[in-house]
C-alpha positions in Angstrom: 66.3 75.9 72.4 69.6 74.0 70.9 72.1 76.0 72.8 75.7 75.2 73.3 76.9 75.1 76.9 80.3 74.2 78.2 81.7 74.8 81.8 85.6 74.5 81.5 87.7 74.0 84.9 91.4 75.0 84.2 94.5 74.7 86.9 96.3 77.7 86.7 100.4 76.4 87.0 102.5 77.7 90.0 103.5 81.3 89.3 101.3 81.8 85.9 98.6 83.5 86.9 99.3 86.8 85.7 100.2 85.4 82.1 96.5 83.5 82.8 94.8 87.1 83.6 96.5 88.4 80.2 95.4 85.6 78.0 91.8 85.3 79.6 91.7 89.5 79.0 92.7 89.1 75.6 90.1 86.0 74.9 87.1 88.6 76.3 88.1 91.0 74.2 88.3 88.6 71.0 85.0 87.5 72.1 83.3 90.7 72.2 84.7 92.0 69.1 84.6 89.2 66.9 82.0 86.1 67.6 78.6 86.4 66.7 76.8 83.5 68.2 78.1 83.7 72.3 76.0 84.6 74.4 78.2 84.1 77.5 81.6 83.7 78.4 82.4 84.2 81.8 85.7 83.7 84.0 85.6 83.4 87.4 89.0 82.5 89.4 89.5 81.0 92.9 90.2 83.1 95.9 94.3 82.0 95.8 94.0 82.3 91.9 95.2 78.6 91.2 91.8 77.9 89.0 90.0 79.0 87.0 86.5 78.4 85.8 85.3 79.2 82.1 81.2 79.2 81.9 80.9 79.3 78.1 77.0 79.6 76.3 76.4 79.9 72.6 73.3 79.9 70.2 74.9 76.9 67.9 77.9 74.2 68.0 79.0 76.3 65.1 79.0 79.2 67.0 81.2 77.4 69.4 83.2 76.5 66.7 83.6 80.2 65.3 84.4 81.2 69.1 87.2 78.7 69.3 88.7 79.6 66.0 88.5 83.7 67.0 90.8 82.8 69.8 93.7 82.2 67.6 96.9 81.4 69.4 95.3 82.2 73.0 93.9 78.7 73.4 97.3 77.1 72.7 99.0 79.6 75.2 96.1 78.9 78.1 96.9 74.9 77.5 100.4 76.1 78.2 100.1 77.4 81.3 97.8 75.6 82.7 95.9 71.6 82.8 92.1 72.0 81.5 89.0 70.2 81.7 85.6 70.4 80.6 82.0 69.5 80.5 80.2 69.8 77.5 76.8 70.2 77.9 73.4 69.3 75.5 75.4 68.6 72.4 76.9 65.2 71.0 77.9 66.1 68.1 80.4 64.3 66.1 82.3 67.2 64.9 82.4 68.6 68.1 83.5 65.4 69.8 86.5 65.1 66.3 87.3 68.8 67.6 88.3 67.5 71.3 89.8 64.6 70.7 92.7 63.8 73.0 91.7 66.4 75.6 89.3 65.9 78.8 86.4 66.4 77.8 83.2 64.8 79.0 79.9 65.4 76.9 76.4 65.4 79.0 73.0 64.9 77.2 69.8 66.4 78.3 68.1 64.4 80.8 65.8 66.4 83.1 65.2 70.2 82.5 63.3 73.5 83.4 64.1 76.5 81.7 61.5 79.9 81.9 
């Protein structure tokens, strides 16, 4: 399996988190109705609603490239609102890494697994 995995921690700014919860809405929805290669993209948001987690999973790095390029103007407006980083996981790929550049971003490569 060459999946693409990504978990994406994001500190929400002081009094943004309802413009957060509109974005994030509005990513699901793009997500669902556009991209053909996620197979997760899940949001979860601490109890005071000051971060966010983003646990992303696709078939392909191109799928995670179609993803991020069905997200239009929603990924500027997240970064706008709030300080993001993320671990990218199984997949070194020089594109990918091109794509990030100037963000943090860490990438992790396989080292011990067990999947069923």
């Amino acid at each position: 399996m060459n999946r693409f995995q990504a978990v994406v921690r994001f500190a929400i700014h002081r009094g943004k988190s309802e413009e957060f919860k509109r974005i994030a809405e509005d990513m699901i929805r793009l997500t669902r109705e556009k991209d053909t290669g996620t197979v997760r993209f899940d949001i979860f948001v601490s109890g005071d609603g000051s971060e966010a987690v983003f646990y992303e999973e696709f078939v392909s790095l191109e799928a995670r490239l179609e993803h991020l390029a069905n997200m239009g103007e929603n990924v500027a407006a997240m970064l706008a609102i709030g300080d993001m980083r993320a671990d990218v996981l199984t997949h070194a790929d020089s594109t990918l890494r091109a794509s990030v550049e100037g963000f943090d971003v860490t990438f992790y490569t396989p080292f011990l697994r067990m999947a069923k």
